[in-house]
TISETI-619147 format. One record per residue (C-alpha): x, y, z; residue in three letters. Coordinates in steps of 0.02 Angstrom, whole numbers, plus 50000, padded with zeros to 5 digits. Each point is the difference from the previous one (the first is absolute). Layout:
residues N
XYZALA;...
//
This chain:
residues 735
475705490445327UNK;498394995250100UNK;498955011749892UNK;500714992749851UNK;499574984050049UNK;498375004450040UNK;499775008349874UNK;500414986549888UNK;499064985850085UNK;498345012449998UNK;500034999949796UNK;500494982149983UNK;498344996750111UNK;498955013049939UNK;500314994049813UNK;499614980950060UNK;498625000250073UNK;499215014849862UNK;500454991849868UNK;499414980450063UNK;498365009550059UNK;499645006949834UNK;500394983749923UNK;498834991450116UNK;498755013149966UNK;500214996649815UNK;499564981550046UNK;498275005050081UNK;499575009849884UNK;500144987149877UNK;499114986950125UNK;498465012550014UNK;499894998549793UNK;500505019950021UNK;501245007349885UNK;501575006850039UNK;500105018050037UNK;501375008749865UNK;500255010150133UNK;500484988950136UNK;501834996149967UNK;500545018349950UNK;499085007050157UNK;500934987650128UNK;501595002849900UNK;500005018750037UNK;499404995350184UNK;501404989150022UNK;501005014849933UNK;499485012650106UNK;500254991350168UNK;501604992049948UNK;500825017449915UNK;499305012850184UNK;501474990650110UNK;501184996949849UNK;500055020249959UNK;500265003250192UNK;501344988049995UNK;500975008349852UNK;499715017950076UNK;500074998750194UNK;501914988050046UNK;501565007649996UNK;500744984949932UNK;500175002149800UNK;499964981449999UNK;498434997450092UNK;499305017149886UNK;500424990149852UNK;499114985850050UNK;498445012150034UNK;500155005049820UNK;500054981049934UNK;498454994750073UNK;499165019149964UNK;500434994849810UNK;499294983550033UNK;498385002550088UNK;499655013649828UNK;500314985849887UNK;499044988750084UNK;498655011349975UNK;500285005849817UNK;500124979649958UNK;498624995550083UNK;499005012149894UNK;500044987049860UNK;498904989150088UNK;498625009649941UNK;500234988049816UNK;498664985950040UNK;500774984250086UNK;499624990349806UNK;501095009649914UNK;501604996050077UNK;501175004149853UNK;499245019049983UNK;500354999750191UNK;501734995449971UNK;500435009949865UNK;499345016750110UNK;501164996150150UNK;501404996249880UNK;499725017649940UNK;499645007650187UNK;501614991550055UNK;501005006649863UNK;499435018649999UNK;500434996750199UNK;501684995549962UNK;500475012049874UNK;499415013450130UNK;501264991950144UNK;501464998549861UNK;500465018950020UNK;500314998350206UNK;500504980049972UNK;501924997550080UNK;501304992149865UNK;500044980950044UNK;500884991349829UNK;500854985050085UNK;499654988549857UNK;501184984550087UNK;498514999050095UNK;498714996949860UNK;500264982449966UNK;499584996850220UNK;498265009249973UNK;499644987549845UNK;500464984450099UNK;498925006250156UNK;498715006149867UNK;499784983949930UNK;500014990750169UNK;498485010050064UNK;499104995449835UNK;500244982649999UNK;498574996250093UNK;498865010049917UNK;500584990649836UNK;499914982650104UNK;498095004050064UNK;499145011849911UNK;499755003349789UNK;500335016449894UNK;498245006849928UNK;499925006549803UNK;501575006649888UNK;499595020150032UNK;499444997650168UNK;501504989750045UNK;501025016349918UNK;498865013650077UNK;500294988350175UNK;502215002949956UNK;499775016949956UNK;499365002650167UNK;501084991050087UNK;501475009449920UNK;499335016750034UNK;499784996950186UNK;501694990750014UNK;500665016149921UNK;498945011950127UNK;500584988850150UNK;501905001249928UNK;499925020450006UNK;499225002150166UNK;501314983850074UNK;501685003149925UNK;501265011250006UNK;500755007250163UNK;498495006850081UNK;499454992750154UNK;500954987850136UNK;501554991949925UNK;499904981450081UNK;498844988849940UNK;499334994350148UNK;499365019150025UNK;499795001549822UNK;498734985849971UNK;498575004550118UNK;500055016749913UNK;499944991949824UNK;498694985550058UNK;498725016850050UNK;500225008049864UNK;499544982749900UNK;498494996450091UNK;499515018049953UNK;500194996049811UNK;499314985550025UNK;498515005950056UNK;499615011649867UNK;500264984849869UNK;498994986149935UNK;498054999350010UNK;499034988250120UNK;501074986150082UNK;501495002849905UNK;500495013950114UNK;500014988950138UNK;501054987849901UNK;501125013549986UNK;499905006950203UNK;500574980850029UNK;501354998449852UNK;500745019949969UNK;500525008650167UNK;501304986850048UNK;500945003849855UNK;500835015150110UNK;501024990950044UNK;500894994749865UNK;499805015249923UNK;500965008750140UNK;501094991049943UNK;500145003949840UNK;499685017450019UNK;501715006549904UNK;499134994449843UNK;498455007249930UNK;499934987649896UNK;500074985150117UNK;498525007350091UNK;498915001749863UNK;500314983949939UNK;499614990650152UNK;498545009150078UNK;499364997849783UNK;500054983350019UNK;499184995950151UNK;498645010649972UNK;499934992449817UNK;499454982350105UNK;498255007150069UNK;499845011549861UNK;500014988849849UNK;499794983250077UNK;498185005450113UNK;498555006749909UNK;499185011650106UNK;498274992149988UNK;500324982650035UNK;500615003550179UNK;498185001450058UNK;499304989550111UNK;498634993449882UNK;501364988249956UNK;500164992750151UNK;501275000850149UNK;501314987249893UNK;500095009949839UNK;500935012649911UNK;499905011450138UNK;500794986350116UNK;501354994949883UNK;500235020049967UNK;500525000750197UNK;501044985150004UNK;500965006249860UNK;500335014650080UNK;500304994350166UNK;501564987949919UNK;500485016549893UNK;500175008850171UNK;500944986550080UNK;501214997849847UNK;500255020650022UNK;500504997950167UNK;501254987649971UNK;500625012749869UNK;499945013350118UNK;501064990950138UNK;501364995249853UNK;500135013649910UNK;500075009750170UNK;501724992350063UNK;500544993149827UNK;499925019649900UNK;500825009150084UNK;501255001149899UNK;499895000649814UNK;500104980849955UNK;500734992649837UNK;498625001249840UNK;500444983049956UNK;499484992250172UNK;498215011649965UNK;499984991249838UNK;500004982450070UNK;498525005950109UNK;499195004849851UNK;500024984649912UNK;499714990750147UNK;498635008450047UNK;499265001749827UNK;500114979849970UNK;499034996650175UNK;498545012749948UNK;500024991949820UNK;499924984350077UNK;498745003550128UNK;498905007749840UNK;500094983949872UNK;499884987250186UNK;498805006050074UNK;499225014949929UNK;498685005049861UNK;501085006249877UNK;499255010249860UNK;498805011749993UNK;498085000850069UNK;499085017549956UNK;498375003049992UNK;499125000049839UNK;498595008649944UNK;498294995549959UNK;499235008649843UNK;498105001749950UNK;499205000549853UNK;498735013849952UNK;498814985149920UNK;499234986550104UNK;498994985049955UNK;498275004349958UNK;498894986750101UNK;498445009250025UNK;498904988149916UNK;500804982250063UNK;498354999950140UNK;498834993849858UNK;500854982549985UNK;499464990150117UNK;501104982849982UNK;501255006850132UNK;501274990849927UNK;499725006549846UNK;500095018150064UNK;501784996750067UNK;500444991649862UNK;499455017649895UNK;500725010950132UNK;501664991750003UNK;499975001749797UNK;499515018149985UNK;501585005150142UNK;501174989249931UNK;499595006149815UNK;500005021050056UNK;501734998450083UNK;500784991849857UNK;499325011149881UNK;500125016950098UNK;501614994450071UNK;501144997549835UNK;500615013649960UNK;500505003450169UNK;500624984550030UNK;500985001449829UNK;500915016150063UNK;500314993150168UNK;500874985249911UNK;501125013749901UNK;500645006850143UNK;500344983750081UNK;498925002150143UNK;499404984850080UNK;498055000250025UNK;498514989850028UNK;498405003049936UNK;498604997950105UNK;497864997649953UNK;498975001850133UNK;500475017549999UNK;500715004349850UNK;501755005950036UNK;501804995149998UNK;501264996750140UNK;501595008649937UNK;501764999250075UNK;500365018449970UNK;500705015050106UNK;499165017250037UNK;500695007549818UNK;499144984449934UNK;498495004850100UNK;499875017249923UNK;500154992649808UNK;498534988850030UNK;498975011750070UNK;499935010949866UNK;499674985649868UNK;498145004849932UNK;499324983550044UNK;500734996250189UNK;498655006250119UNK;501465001650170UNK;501604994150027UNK;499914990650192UNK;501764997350137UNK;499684981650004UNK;500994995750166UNK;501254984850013UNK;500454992050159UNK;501864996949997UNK;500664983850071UNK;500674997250170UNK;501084984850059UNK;498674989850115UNK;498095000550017UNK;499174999050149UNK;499154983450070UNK;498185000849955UNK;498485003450103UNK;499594982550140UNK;498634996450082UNK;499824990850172UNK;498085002450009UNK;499304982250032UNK;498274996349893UNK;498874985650016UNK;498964999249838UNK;498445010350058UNK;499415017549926UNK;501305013750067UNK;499105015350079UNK;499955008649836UNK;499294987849895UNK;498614997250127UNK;499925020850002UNK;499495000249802UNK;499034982450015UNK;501014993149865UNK;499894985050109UNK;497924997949989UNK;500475000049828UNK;501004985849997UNK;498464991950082UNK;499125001749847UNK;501284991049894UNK;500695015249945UNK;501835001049992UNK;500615008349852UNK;500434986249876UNK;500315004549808UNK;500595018650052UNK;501645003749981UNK;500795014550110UNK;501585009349941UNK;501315008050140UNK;501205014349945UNK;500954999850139UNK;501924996850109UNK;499594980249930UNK;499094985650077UNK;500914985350091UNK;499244987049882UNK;500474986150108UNK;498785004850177UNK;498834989750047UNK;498475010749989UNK;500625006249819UNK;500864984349920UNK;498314991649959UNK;499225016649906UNK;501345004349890UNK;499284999849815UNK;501604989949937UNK;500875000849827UNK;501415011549942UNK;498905013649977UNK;499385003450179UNK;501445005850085UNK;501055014649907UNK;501665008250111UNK;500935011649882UNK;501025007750155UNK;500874983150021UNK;499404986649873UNK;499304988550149UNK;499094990049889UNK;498774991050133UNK;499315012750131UNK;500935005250155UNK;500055015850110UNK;501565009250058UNK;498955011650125UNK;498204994050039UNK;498855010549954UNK;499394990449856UNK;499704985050089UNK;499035009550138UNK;498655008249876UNK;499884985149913UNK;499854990250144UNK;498425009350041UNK;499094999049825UNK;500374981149964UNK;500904993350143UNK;499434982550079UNK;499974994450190UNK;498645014050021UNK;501245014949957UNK;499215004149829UNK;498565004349937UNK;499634991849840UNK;501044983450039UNK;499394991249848UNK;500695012949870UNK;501504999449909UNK;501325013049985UNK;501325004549896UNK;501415013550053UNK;501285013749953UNK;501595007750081UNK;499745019350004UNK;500895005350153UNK;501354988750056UNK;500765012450107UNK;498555016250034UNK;500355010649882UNK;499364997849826UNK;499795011449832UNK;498615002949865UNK;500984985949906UNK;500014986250119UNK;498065000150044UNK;499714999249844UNK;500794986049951UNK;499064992950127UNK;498255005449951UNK;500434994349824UNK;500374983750032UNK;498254999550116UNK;499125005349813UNK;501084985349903UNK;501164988550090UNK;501364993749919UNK;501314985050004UNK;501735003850088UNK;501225010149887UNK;498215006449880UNK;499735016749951UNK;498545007150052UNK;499535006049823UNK;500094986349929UNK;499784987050097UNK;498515003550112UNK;498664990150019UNK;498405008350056UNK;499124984650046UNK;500974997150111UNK;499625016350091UNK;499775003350190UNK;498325004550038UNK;500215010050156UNK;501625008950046UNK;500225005250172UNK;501495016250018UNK;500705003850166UNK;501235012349925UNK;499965018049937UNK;500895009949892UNK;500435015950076UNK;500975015849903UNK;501474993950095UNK;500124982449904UNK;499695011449840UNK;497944999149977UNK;499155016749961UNK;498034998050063UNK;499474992349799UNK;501564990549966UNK;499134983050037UNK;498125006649965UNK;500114990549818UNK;500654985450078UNK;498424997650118UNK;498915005749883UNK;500544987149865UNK;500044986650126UNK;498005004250062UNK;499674999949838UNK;500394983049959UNK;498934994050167UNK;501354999850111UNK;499585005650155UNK;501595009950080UNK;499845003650179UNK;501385011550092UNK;500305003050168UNK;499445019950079UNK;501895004350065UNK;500515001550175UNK;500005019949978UNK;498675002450139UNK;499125006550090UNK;500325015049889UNK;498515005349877UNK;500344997649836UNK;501524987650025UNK;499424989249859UNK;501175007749883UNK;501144987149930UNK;499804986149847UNK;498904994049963UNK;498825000850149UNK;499425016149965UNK;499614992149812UNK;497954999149974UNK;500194983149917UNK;500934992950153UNK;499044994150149UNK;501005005950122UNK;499824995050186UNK;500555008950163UNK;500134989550179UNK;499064998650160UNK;500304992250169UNK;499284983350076UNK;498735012150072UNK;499415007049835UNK;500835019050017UNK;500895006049866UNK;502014998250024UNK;501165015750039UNK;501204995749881UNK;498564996249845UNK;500195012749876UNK;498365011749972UNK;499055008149856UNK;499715018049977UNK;498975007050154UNK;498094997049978UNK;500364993749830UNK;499084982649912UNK;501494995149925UNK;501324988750080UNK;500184986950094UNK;498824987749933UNK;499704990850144UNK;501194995750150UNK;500474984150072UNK;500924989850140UNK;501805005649986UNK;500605001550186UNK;500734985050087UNK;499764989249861UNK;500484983949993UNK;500784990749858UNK;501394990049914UNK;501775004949971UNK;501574991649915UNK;500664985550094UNK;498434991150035UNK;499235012550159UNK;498845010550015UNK;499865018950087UNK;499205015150037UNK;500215018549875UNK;499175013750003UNK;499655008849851UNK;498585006449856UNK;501304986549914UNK;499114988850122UNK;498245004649956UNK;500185001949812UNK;500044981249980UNK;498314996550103UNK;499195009049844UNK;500844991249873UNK;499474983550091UNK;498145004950013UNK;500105005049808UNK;500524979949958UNK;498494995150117UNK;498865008649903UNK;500464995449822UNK;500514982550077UNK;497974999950071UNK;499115008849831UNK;501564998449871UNK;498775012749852UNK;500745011150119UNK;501534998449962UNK;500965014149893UNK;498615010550060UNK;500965013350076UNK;498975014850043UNK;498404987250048UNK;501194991250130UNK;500705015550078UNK;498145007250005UNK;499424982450111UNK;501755001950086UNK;499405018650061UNK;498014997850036UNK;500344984750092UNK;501415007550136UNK;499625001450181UNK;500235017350084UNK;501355004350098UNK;500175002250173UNK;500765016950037UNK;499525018249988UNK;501035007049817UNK;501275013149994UNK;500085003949834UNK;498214994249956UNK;499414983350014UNK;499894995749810UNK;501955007150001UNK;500704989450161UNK;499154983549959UNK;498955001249813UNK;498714990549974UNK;500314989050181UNK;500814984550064UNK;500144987249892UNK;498764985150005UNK;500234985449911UNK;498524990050047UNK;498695012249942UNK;501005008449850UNK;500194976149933UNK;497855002050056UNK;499765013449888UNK;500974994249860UNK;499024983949999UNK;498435008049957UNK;500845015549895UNK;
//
């Protein structure tokens, strides 16, 4: 019995801390801007496998006890599973459905295997009893978390059922200890084993937390196949269709899905153990079906109730993001020189290709009654369609690729945003001195009549340093997560980077320019879709509840946008999805500046849109001694391509909701340093302004060199140099 327990404790440990390594793993990877290895997931399973399944075969061969043999066996059969399950993680993270859909196929082609050995076990008075504790371990799933699409939501049961069918052939019947208290330890392995073989990223740890304690109900209800099945199908229904694998990564932050994944799960397992300890001294006999019927309904009203109270009932897929083959033809807007006027065209010849290129799509879509919104500044259409509707588009003559457009689903609370407690008295803050933005201000230069547009988590519209700037009007602020409809920020970010290109109280700097501001990333995680409703609305702003095809007004455009973000292949970007966007926006004399990435200091980090994008001027960070930050992302090795230029993004100091002000690190930090030296110069010689590729030139022949010794080349770890404001306003004076 010692071995067995041993045994037993070694694979519940060894499948912990595997499985929570590889998932951390996964979460650096991501951090580093690396991808995910395909092979990661499958490897560890087999791993996990292999040291679990050594001990469990000596245990079936080695006892005399057939009891504790059997129990060898069990765990042999699990530890394989685990394996052959965990082979499906090879489908990429994104496509969770396809992911499904393969273990629900493993799982089954498992089970029909085990059926030929499986014990009879067809107590069906015990059916109704698995339902009731079924639906109590779901509850909070319903109560805190939110299904994803229609087929993923079925690929998510299908799995579910197929496990809760492999569990109830390796669990019931008459094999192993008879008393439940024996029983359930047995069972509660053997779950942890399935469990982790099954779900990708953080949903297996949802199900570590949530699965195993099920045992011990399941002991329970071991005379009935049935019974087991049902219950070990529902709880691993909660993590499987109510967590999408993706948004348990830590890019989201410490108080998002991922956090409201766990707490689901850690209620499921209490609510199982309660079920456990009842059914354990209440079952022993075979009770009456109406008293399991009561349960039922009970049961089934609470989690019903907990759903329509509480919950996010419906459904909240991701959609997909399709591109047209034709794209506005701006090549010639350069030769007119009325800036205004060359929005004004631009605007005109985007809006006028997607509504002609776009009908007859937009006519079928309509046909099959699928919801979509067109979109201009790259001509393509947000679609709420599944992967069958995927492959239809893609093979229509005139869609160029079909895009995963990623949706966050909801969770029950957000976190409190970003405070500050850094105390500021009014003078120039170490990195404004840095970049001599402040010997500019000596000059009279400040930045009035530029406007600068921020694409970001949202702006606290009421700080101090921010309130005075804000352009005004019911076309400067545009939230189409939540329909805010003056400016406010949920997380902080927003109100940071702005903060340090227009920001009063010495914080900013270009304090005298006006900005105007979009919600693209309320919670971290965005899609091709919701930047660029953003970077529309930057091109023509429009009134609250406008459309942005009709209703834009291009003179009202931002004239400098500064984007902290990026749109990596996990948020659904390929490396051109956004190119048109930037393109179209240079074109019209905006000047879009994006932050490097905090990919370093690996060569050729700069990967992600749209930094890597030759029309952005994209900027990387360096230190408060001038060296080039670890974390800023680098161009290709002894390449003269990106970054731009670098700038102050360590330590810096600047506002955040609330009315404070603290210190981030970031190339989010130093991104917005460029955008404010851009609205000094066209503030200080405005027949610069729309002049794109003139003001990047002065931007780059004007930077100071950098301090350190380059890794990957000193063009690729800091481009053209640090940043300085002073002599790139001096040069546009006389340019």
């Amino acid at each position: 019995m010692v071995v067995t327990v041993a045994a037993g404790a070694w694979a519940v440990a060894v499948t912990v801390v595997l499985q929570a390594g590889t998932w951390l793993v996964e979460q650096g990877l991501i951090a580093a801007d690396l991808p995910r290895a395909a092979w990661l997931g499958p490897v560890v399973g087999w791993l996990d496998a292999l040291l679990v399944g050594v001990p469990a075969v000596l245990l079936a061969l080695l006892p005399r006890a057939p009891v504790l043999r059997a129990i060898g066996r069990t765990w042999t059969v699990g530890a394989l599973l685990l394996g052959v399950l965990a082979s499906a993680r090879a489908v990429p993270v994104q496509h969770n459905g396809a992911y499904l859909l393969v273990v629900a196929g493993l799982a089954t082609a498992g089970a029909l295997v085990l059926r030929r050995w499986a014990a009879p076990a067809k107590d069906r008075r015990l059916l109704p009893w698995a339902v009731a504790a079924g639906l109590g371990v779901l509850t909070p799933w319903l109560c805190l978390a939110a299904l994803g699409g229609p087929l993923e939501t079925l690929a998510a049961a299908a799995a579910a059922a197929a496990l809760g069918w492999l569990a109830a052939l390796l669990l019931a019947g008459d094999a192993g200890p008879r008393r439940v208290w024996l029983r359930g330890p047995v069972a509660a392995v053997t779950l942890v084993l399935l469990a982790g073989g099954t779900g990708a990223s953080g949903v297996t740890l949802a199900l570590l937390v949530a699965l195993p304690v099920l045992g011990f109900p399941a002991a329970a209800l071991s005379r009935s196949r049935g019974a087991v099945a049902t219950l070990v199908g529902f709880g691993a229904l909660g993590p499987l269709g109510f967590v999408e694998p993706v948004q348990t990564s830590l890019l989201l932050g410490l108080r998002d899905v991922g956090w409201w994944a766990l707490v689901a799960a850690a209620v499921a397992l209490l609510v199982g153990l309660l079920f456990g300890l009842g059914y354990g001294l209440g079952l022993r006999r075979s009770p009456r079906r109406w008293v399991g019927a009561v349960a039922v309904a009970t049961l089934g009203a609470t989690a019903l109730t907990g759903c329509v109270a509480v919950g996010h009932p419906g459904m909240y897929g991701d959609t997909l993001f399709v591109v047209l083959k034709e794209q506005a033809d701006l090549s010639d807007l350069a030769f007119i020189h009325d800036v205004k006027a060359r929005r004004a065209e631009a605007y005109h010849r985007l809006v006028g290709t997607a509504e002609r290129s776009q009908a007859d799509l937009r006519h079928d879509l309509t046909q099959l009654r699928l919801p979509f919104t067109p979109f201009y500044l790259v001509n393509g259409l947000e679609v709420a369609g599944d992967p069958a509707i995927r492959t239809l588009l893609a093979q229509r003559p005139d869609v160029d690729r079909v895009l995963l457009n990623p949706r966050l689903r909801p969770i029950p609370a957000r976190p409190a945003p970003l405070r500050g407690h850094v105390q500021v008295d009014g003078s120039p803050q170490s990195n404004i001195a840095a970049i001599g933005a402040n010997k500019v201000w000596a000059t009279g230069v400040t930045g009035p009549g530029i406007v600068i547009g921020i694409s970001d988590s949202g702006v606290d519209g009421r700080h101090p340093a921010l309130a005075g700037a804000y352009r005004t009007g019911e076309d400067s602020w545009y939230d189409p997560w939540n329909g805010t409809r003056f400016p406010t920020d949920d997380g902080g970010h927003g109100t940071h980077v702005l903060g340090t290109a227009v920001g009063s109280n010495g914080i900013g700097v270009a304090p005298g320019a006006r900005w105007i501001g979009c919600v693209d990333l309320p919670r971290n995680l965005g899609n091709p879709a919701s930047y660029l409703r953003c970077l529309q609305f930057m091109l023509a702003p429009f009134g609250y509840g406008g459309d942005a095809l009709r209703d834009g007004r291009a003179d009202r455009a931002a004239d400098v946008l500064v984007n902290s973000w990026a749109c990596p292949e996990l948020e659904g970007c390929d490396a051109g999805t956004l190119r048109p966007a930037i393109h179209a926006l240079t074109s019209a004399g905006i000047f879009v500046v994006a932050a490097a990435g905090n990919g370093g200091p690996r060569c050729d980090s700069i990967s992600e849109p749209p930094a890597p994008y030759p029309e952005a001027f994209t900027v990387g960070a360096v230190d408060g001694a001038g060296q080039v930050a670890a974390f800023s992302s680098r161009g290709a090795r002894f390449a003269d391509s990106k970054p731009d230029l670098v700038a102050p993004g360590v330590g810096v100091v600047s506002a955040l909701p609330g009315g404070g002000y603290g210190a981030l690190d970031g190339t989010s930090m130093a991104a917005p340093h460029a955008a404010g030296a851009v609205a000094l110069m066209w503030a200080a010689n405005p027949k610069l302004i729309g002049d794109v590729p003139g003001t990047a030139a002065l931007l780059r022949r004007t930077a100071k060199p950098i301090a350190d010794a380059p890794g990957c080349g000193r063009r690729a770890d800091g481009g053209a140099g640090i940043l300085d404001a002073d002599a790139a306003v001096r040069a546009a004076r006389i340019s």
